[in-house]
Each structure stands twice: as C-alpha cells, then as structure tokens.
N, CA, C and O atoms as a GROMACS GRO file, in nm:
protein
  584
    1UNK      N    1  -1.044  -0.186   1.358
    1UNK     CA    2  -1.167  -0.232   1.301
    1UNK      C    3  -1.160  -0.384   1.284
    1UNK      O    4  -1.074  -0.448   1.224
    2UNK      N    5  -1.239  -0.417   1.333
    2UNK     CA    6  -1.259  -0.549   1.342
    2UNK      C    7  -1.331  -0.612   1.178
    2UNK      O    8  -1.438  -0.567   1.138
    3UNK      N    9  -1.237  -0.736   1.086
    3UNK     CA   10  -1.317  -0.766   0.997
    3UNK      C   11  -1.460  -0.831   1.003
    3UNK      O   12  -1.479  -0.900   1.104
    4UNK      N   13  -1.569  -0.822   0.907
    4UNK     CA   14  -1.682  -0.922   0.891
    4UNK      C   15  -1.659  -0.996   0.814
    4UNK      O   16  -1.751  -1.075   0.797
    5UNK      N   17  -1.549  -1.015   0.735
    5UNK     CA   18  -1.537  -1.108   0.650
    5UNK      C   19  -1.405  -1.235   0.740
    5UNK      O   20  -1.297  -1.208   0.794
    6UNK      N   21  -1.469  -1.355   0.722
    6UNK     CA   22  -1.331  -1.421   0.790
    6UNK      C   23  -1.219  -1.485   0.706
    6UNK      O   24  -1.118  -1.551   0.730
    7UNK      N   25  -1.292  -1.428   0.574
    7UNK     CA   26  -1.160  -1.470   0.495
    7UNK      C   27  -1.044  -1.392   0.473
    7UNK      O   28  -0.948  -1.426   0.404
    8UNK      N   29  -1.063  -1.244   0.559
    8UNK     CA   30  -0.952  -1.173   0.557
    8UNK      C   31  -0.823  -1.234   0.661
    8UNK      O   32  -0.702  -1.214   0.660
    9UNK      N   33  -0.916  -1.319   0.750
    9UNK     CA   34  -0.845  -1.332   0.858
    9UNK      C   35  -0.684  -1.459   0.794
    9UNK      O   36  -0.572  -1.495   0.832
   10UNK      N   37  -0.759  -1.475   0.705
   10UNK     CA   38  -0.690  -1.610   0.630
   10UNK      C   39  -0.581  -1.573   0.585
   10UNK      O   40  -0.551  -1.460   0.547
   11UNK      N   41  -0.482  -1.721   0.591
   11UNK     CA   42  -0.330  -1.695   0.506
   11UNK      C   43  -0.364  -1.713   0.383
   11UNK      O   44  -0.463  -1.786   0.371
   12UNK      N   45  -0.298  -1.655   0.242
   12UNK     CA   46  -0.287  -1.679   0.140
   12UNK      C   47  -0.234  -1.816   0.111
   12UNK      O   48  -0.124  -1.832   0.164
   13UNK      N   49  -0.283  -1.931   0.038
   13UNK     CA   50  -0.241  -2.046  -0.019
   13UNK      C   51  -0.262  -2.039  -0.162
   13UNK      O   52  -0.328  -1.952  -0.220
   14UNK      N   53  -0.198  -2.143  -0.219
   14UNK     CA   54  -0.177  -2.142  -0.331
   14UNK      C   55  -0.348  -2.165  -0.446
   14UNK      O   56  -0.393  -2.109  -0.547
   15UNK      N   57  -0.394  -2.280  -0.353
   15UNK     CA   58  -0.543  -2.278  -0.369
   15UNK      C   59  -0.613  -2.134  -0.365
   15UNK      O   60  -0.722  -2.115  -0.418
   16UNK      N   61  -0.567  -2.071  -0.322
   16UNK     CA   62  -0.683  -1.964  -0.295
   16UNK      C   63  -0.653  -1.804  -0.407
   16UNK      O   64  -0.732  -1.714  -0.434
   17UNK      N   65  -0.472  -1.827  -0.459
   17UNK     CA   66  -0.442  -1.784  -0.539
   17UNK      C   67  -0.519  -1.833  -0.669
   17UNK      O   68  -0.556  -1.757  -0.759
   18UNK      N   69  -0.531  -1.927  -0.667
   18UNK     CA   70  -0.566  -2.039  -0.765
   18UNK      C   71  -0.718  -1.960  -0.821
   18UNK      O   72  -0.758  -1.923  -0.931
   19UNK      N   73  -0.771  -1.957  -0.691
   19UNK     CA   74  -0.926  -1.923  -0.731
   19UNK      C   75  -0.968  -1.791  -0.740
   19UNK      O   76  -1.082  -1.750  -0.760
   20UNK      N   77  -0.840  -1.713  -0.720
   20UNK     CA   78  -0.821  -1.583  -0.752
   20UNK      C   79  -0.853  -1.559  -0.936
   20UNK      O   80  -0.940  -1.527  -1.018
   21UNK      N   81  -0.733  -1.595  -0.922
   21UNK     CA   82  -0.759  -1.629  -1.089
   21UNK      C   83  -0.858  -1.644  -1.140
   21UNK      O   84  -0.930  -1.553  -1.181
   22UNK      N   85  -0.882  -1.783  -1.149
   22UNK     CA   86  -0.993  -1.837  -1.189
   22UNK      C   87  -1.146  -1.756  -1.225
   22UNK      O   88  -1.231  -1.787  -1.310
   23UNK      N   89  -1.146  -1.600  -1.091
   23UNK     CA   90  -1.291  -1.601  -1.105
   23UNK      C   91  -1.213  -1.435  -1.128
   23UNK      O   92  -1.245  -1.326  -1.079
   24UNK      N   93  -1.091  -1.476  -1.231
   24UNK     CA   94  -1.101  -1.289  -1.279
   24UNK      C   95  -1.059  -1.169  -1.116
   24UNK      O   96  -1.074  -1.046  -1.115
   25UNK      N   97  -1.026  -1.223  -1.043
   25UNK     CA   98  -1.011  -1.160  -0.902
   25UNK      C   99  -0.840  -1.085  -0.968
   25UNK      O  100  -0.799  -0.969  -0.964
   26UNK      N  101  -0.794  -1.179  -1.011
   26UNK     CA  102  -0.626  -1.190  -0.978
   26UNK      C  103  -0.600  -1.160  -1.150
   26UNK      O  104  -0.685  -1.184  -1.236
   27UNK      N  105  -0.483  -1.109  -1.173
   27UNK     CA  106  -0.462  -1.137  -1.338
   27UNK      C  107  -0.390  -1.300  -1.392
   27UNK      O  108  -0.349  -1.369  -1.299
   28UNK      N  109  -0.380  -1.336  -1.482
   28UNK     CA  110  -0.318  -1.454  -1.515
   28UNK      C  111  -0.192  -1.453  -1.479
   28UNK      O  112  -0.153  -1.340  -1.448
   29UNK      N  113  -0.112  -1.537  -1.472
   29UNK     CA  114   0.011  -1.528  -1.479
   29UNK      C  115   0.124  -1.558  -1.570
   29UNK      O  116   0.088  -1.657  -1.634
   30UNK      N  117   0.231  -1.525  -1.604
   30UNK     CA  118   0.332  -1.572  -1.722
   30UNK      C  119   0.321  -1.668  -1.704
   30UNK      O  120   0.296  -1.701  -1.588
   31UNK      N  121   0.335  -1.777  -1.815
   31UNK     CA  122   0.325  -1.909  -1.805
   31UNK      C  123   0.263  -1.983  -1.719
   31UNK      O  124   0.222  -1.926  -1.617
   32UNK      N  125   0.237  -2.135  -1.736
   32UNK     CA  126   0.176  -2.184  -1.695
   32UNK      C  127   0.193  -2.330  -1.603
   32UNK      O  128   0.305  -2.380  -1.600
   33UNK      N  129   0.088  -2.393  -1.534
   33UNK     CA  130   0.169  -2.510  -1.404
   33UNK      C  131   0.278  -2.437  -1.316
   33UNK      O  132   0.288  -2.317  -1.288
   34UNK      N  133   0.344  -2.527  -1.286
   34UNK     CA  134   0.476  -2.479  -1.226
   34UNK      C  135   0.589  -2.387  -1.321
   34UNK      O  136   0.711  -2.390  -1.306
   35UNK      N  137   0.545  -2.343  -1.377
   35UNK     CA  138   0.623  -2.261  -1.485
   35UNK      C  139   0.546  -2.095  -1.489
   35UNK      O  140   0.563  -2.002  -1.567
   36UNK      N  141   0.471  -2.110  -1.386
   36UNK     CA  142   0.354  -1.950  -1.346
   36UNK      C  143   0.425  -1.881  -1.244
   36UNK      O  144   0.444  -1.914  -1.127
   37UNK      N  145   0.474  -1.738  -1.333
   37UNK     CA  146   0.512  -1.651  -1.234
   37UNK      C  147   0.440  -1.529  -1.262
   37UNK      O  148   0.404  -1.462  -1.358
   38UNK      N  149   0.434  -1.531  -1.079
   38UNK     CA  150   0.360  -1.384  -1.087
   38UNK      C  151   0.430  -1.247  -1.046
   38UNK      O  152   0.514  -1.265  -0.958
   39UNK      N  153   0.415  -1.081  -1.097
   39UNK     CA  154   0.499  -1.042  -1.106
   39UNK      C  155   0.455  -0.892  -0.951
   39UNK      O  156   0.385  -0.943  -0.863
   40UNK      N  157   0.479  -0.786  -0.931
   40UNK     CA  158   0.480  -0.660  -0.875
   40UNK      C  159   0.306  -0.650  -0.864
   40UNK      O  160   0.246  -0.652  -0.757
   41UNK      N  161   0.228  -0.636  -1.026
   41UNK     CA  162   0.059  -0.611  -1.009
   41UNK      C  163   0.004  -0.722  -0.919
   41UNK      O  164  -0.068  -0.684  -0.827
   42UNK      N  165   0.032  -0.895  -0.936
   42UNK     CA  166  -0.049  -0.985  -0.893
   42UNK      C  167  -0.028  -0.897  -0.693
   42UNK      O  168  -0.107  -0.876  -0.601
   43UNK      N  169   0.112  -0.874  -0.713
   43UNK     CA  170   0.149  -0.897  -0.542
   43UNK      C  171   0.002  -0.738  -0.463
   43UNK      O  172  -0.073  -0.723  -0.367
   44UNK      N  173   0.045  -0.664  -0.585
   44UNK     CA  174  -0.063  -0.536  -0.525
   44UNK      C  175  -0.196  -0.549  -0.558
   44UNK      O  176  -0.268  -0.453  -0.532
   45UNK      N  177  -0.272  -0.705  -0.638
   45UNK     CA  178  -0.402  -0.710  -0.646
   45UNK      C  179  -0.418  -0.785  -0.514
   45UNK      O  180  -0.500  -0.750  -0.428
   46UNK      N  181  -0.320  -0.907  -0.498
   46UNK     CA  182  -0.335  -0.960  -0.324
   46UNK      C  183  -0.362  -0.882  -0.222
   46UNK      O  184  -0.447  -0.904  -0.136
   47UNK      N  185  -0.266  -0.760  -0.232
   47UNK     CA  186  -0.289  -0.695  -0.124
   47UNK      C  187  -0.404  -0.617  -0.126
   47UNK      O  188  -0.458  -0.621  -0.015
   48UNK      N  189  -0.487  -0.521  -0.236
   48UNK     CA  190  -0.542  -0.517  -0.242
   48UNK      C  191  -0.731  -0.572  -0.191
   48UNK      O  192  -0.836  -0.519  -0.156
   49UNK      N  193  -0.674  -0.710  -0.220
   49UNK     CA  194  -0.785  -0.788  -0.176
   49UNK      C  195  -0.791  -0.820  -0.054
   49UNK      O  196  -0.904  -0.803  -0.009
   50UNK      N  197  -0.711  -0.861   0.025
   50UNK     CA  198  -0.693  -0.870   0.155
   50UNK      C  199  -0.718  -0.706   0.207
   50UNK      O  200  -0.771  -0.710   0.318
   51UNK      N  201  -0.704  -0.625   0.181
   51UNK     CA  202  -0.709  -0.517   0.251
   51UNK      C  203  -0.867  -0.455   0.235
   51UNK      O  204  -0.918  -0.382   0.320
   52UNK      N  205  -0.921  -0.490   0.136
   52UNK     CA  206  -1.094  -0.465   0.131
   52UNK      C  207  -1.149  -0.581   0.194
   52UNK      O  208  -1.267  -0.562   0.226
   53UNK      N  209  -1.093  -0.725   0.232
   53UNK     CA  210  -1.158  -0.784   0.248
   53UNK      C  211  -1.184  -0.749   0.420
   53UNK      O  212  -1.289  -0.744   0.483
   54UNK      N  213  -1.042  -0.728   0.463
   54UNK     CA  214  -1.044  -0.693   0.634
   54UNK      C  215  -1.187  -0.570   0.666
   54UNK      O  216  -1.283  -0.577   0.742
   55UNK      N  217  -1.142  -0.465   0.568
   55UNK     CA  218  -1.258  -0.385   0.549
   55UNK      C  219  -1.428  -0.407   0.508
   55UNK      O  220  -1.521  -0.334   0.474
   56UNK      N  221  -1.408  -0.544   0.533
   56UNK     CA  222  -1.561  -0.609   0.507
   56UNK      C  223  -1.603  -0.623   0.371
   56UNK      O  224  -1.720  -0.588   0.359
   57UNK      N  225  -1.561  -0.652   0.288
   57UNK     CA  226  -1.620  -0.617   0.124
   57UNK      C  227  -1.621  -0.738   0.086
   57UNK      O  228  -1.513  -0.795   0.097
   58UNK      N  229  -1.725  -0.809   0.037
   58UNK     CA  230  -1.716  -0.918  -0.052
   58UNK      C  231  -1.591  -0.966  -0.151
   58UNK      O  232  -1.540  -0.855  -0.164
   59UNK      N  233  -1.522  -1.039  -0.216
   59UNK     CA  234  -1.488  -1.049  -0.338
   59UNK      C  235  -1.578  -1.002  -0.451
   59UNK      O  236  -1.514  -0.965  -0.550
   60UNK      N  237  -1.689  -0.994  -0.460
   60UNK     CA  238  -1.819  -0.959  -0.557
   60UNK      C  239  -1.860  -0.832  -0.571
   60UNK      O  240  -1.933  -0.773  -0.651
   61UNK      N  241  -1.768  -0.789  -0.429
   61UNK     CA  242  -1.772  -0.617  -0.438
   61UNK      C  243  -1.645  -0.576  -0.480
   61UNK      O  244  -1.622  -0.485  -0.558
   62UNK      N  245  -1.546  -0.665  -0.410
   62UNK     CA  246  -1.384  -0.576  -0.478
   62UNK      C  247  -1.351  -0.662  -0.620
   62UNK      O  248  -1.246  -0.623  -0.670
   63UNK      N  249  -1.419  -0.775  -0.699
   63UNK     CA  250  -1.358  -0.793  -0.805
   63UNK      C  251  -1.392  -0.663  -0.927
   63UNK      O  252  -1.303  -0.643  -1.010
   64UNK      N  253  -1.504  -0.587  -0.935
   64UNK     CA  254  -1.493  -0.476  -1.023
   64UNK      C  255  -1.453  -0.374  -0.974
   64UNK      O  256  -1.515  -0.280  -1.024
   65UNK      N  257  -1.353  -0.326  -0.872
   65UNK     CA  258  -1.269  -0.248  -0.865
   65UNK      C  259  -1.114  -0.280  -0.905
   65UNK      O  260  -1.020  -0.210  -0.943
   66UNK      N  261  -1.130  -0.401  -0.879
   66UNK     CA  262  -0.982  -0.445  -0.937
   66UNK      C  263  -0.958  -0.427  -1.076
   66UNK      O  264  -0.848  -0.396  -1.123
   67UNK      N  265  -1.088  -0.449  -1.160
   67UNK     CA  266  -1.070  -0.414  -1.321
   67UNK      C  267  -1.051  -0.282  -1.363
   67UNK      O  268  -0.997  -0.279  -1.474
   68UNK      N  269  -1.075  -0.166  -1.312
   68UNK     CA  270  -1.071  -0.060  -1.359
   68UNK      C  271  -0.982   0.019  -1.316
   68UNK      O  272  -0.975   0.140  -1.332
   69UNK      N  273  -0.879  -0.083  -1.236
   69UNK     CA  274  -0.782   0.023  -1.122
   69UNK      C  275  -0.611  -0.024  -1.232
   69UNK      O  276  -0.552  -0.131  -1.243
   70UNK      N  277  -0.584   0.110  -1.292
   70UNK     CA  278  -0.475   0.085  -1.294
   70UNK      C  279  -0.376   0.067  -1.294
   70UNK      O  280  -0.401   0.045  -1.413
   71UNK      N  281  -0.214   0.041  -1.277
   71UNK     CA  282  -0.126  -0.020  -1.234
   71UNK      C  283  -0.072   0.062  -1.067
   71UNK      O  284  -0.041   0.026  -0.953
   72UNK      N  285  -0.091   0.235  -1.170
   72UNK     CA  286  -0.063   0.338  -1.071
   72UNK      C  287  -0.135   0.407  -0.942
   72UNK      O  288  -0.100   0.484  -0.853
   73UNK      N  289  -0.280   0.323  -0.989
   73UNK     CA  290  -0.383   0.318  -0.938
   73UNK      C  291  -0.422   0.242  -0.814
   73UNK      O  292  -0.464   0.280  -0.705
   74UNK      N  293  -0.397   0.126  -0.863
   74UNK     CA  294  -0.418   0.007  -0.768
   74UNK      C  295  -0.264   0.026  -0.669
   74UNK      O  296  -0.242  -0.025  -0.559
   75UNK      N  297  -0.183   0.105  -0.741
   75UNK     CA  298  -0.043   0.108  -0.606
   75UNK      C  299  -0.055   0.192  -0.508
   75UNK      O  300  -0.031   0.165  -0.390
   76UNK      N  301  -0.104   0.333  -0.564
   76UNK     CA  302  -0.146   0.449  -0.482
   76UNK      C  303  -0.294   0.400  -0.407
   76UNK      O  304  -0.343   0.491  -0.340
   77UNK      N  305  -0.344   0.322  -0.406
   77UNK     CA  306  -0.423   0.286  -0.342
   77UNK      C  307  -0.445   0.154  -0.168
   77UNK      O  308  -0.513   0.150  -0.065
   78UNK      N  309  -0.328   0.065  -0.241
   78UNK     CA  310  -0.233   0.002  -0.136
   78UNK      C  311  -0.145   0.078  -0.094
   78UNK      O  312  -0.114   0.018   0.008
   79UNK      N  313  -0.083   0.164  -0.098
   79UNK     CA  314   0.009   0.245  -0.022
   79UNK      C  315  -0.097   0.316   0.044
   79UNK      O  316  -0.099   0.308   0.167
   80UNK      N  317  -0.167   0.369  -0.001
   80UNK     CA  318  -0.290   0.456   0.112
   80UNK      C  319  -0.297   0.419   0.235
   80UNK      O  320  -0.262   0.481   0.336
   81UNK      N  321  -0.364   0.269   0.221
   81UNK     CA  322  -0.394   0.220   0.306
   81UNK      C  323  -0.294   0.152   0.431
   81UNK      O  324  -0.313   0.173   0.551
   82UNK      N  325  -0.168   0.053   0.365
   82UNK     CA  326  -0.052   0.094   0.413
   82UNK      C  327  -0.004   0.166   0.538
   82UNK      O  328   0.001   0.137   0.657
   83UNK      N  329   0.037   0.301   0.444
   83UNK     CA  330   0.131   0.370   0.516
   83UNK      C  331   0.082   0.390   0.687
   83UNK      O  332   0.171   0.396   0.772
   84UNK      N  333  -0.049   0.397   0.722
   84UNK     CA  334  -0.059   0.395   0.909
   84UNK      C  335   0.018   0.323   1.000
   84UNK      O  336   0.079   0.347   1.105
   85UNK      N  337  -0.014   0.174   0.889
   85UNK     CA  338   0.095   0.038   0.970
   85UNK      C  339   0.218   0.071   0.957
   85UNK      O  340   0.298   0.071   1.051
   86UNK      N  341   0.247   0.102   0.841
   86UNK     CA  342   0.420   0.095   0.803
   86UNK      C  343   0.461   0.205   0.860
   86UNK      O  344   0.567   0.183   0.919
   87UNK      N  345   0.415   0.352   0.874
   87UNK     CA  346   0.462   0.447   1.006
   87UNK      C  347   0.476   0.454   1.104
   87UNK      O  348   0.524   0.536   1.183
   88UNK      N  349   0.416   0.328   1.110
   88UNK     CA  350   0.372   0.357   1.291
   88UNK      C  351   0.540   0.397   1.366
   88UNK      O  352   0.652   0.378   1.320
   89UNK      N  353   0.504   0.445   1.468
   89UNK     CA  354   0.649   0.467   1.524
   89UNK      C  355   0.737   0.603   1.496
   89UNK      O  356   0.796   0.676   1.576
   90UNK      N  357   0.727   0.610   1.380
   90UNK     CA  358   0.796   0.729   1.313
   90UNK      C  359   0.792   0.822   1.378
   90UNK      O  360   0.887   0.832   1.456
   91UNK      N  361   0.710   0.910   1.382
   91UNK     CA  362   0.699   1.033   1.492
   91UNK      C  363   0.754   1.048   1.544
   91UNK      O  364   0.773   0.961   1.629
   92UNK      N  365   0.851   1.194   1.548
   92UNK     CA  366   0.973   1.246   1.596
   92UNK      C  367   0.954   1.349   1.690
   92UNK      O  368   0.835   1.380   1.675
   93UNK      N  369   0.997   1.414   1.769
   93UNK     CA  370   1.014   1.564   1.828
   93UNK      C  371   1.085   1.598   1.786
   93UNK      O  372   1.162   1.507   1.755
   94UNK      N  373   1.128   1.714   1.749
   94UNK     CA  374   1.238   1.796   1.682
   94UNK      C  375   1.223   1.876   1.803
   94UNK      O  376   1.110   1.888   1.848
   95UNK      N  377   1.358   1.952   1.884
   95UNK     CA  378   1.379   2.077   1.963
   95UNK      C  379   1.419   2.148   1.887
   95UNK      O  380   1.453   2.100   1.779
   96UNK      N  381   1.432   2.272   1.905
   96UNK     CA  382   1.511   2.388   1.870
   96UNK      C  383   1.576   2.478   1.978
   96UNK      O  384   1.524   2.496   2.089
   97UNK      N  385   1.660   2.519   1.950
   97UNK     CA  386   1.732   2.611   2.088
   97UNK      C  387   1.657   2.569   2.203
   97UNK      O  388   1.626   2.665   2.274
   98UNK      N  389   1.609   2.437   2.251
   98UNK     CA  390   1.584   2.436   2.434
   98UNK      C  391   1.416   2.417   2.380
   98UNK      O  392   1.349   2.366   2.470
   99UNK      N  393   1.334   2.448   2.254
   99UNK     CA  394   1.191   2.458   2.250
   99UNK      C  395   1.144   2.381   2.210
   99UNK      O  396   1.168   2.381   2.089
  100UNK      N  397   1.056   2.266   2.249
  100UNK     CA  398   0.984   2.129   2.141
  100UNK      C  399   0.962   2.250   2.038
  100UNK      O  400   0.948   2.367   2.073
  101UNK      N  401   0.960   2.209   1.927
  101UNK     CA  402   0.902   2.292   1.801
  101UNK      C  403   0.816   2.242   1.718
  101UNK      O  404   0.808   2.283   1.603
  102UNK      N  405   0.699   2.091   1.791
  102UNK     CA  406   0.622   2.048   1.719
  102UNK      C  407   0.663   1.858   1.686
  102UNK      O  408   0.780   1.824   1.672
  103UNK      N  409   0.601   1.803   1.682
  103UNK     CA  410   0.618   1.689   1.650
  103UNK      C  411   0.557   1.670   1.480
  103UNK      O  412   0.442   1.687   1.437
  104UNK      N  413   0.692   1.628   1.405
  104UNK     CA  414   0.719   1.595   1.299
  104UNK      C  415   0.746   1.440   1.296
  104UNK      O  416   0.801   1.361   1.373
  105UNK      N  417   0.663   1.429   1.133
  105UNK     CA  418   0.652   1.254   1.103
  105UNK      C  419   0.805   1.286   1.012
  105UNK      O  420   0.857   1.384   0.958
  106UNK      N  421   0.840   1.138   1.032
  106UNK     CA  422   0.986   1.117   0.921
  106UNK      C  423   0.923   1.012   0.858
  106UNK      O  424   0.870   0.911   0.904
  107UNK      N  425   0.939   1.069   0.694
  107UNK     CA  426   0.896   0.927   0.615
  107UNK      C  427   1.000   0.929   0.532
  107UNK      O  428   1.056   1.024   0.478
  108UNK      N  429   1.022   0.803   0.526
  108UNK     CA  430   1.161   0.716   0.381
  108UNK      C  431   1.084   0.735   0.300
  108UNK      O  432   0.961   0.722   0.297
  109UNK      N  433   1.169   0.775   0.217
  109UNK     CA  434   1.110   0.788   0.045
  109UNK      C  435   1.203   0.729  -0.028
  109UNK      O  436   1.158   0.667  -0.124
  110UNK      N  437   1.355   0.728  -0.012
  110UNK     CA  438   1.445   0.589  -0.070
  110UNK      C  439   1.587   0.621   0.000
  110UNK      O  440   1.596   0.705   0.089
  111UNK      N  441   1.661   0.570  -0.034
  111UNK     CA  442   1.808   0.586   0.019
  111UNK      C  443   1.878   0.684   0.049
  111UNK      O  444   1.972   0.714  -0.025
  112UNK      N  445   1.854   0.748   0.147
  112UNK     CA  446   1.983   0.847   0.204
  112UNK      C  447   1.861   1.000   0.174
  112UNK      O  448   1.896   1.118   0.177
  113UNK      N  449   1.745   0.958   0.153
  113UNK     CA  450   1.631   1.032   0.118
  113UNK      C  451   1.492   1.032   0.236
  113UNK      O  452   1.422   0.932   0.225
  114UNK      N  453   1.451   1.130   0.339
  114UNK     CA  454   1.373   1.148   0.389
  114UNK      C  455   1.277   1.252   0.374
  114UNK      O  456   1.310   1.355   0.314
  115UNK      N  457   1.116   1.234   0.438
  115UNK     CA  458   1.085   1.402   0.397
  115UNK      C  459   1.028   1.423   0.553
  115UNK      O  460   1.004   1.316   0.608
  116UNK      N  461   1.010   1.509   0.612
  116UNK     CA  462   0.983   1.595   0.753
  116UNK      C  463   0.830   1.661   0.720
  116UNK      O  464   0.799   1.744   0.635
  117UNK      N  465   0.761   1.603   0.801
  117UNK     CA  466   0.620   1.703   0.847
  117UNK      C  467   0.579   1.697   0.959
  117UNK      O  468   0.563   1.605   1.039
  118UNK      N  469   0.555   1.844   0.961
  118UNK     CA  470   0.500   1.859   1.094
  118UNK      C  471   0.370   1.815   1.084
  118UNK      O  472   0.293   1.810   0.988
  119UNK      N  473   0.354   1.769   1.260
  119UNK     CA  474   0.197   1.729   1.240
  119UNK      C  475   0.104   1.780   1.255
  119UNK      O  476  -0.004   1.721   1.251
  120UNK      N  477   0.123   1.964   1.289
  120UNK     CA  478  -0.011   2.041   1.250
  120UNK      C  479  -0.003   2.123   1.121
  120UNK      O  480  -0.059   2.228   1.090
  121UNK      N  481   0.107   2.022   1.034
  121UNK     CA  482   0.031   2.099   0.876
  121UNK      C  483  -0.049   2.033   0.847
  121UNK      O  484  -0.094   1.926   0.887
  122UNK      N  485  -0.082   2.146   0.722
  122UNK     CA  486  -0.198   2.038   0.614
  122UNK      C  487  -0.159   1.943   0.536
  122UNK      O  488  -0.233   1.860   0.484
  123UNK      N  489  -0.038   1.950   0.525
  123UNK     CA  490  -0.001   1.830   0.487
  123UNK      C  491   0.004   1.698   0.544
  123UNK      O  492   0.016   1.597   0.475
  124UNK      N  493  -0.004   1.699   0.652
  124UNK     CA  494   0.027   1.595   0.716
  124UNK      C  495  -0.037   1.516   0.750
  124UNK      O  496  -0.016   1.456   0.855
  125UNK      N  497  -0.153   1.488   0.655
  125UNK     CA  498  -0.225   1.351   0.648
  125UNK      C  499  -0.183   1.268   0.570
  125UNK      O  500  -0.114   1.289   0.471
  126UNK      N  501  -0.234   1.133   0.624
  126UNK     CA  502  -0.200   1.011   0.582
  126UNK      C  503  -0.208   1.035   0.401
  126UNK      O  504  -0.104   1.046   0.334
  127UNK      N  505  -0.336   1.039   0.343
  127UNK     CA  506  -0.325   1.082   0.228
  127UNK      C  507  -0.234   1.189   0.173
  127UNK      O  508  -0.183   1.156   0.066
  128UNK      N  509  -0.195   1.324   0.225
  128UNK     CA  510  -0.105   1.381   0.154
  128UNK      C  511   0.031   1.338   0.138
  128UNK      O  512   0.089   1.326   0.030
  129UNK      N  513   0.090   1.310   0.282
  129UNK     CA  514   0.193   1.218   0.298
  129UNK      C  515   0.240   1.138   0.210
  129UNK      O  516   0.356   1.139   0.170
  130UNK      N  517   0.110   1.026   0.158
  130UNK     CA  518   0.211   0.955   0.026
  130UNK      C  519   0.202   1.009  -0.059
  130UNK      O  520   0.290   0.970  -0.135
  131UNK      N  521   0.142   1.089  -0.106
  131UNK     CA  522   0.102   1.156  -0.257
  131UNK      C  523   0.273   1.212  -0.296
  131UNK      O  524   0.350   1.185  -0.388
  132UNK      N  525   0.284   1.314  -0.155
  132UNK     CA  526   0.452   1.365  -0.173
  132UNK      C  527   0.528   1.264  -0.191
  132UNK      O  528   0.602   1.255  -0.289
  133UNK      N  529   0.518   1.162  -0.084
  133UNK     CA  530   0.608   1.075  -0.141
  133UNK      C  531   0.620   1.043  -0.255
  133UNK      O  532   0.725   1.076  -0.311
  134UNK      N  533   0.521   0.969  -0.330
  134UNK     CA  534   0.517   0.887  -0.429
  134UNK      C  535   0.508   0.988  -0.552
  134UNK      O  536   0.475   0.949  -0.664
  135UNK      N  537   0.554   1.176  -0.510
  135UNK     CA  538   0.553   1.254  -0.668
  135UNK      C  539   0.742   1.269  -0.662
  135UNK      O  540   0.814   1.302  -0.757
  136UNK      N  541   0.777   1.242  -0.551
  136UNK     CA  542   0.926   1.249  -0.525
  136UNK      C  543   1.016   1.144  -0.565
  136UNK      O  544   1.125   1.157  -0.621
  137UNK      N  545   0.950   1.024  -0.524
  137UNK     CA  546   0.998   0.905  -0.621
  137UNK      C  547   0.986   0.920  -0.799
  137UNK      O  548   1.074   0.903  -0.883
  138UNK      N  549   0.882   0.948  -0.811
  138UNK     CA  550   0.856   0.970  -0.912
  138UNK      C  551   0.979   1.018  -1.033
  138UNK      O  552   1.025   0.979  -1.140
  139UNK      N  553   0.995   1.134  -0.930
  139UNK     CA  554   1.072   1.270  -0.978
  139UNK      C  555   1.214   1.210  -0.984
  139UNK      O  556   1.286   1.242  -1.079
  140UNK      N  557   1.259   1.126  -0.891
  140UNK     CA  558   1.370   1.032  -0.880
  140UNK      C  559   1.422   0.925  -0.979
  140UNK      O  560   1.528   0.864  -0.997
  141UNK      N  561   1.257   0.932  -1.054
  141UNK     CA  562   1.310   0.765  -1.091
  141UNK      C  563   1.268   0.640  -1.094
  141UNK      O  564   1.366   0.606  -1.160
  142UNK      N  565   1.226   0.568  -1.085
  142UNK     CA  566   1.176   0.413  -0.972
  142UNK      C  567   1.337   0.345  -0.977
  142UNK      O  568   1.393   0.276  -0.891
  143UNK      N  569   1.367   0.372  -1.055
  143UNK     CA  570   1.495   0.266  -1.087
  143UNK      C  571   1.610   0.311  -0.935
  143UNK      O  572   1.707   0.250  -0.890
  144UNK      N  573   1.565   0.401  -0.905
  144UNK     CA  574   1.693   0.501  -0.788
  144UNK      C  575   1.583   0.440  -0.652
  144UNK      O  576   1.657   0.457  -0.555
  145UNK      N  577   1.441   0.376  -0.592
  145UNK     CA  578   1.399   0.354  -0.534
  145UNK      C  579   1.458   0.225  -0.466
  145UNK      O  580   1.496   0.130  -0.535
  146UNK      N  581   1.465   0.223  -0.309
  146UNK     CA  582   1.448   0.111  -0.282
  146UNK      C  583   1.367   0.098  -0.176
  146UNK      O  584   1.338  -0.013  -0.133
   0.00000   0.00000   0.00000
C-alpha cells in the first residue's frame, strides 16, 4: 500500500520529535533540554505514528487514538501491525516420514523458545499469532524476554 501521507515517507528528526510533543502527539519526556529521555512508550507512540501515518491518517486523526491506548494497548497494537514485516521469511515445511505435512510458520517468542503453526489452522493468522505470542511471554515473565 502505497502512503497518502508524505510524511510517513519521512525520517524521524529531532524537530519533528519536538513537535510531537508539543501538540500532545508524543508523551513528555523525563527531564528536560538535553537532559530528556525518552523511554519503551515514546519509542511505541513513534511507531505507532509512523505506522498510521503510512496508512494514510492524519496526525488529527491518530493524535486521539494515542490518548486512549494503553501501554498494553498501544504495544499489542504495534506488534499487530509489525509482525508481517518481521516474519517475513519464516515459513517452514516440515516433512514427515517422506510427506510435506503442511507448511508451518516458526515464530520467536524469546530464547531457546519457539511456537509452530500450521498455516491451515485457525490459528494462524497474523492476529492470532501474536496474541499467543504475547499470552506466552506474558506467562514467562517480560523480565525472561528478549
């Protein structure tokens, strides 16, 4: 999909972080001047924004979704969108005794941790896909994630 907006097409600068802020787009940051750090939410409201913006949406349309989305919200929502790019490739054949037995996605879920779907379950959409993931991490931990 091709964007209508050409500010998706754009690199992030510091100016444009700047005016993030400024108009309530972005949250504040710890401290202030060169003493402003931003933490995990700012990085998933960026992405966020860039990712509605490719999708054609104003800032005027995605700044009141950014307010009501939250933390777990606005993550499961960038991972949604996500995971197509970041899979790409994945897709495995599995044989069995001499028989393709279906082409199965492999997704990382953290260290030494994978999960297997085939791709004519029902599971195996993009949306269910992370949901498992992200109830398995869950179930893990975040602290055991990498």
């Amino acid at each position: 999909m091709r964007p209508t907006n050409a500010a998706a097409r754009a690199s992030l600068s510091a100016r444009a972080i700047r005016f993030y802020v400024a108009n309530g787009l972005l949250d504040r940051p710890e401290g202030t001047g060169t003493a402003a750090t931003y933490g995990y939410r700012h990085l998933l409201q960026l992405l966020h924004i860039k990712i509605r913006q490719r999708e054609g949406q104003t800032l005027e349309r995605i700044k009141p979704e950014l307010a009501e989305l939250t933390g777990d919200a606005l993550e499961r929502r960038v991972a949604t969108a996500l995971a197509p790019a970041l899979g790409a490739g994945s897709d495995i054949a599995v044989a069995r005794d001499g028989e393709l037995d279906g082409v199965w996605r492999r997704v990382h879920v953290a260290d030494g941790i994978e999960l297997h779907v085939r791709d004519d379950s029902p599971a195996s959409s993009s949306s269910a896909v992370v949901a498992i993931r992200e109830a398995v991490r869950a179930a893990l931990g975040r602290e055991d994630i990498r």
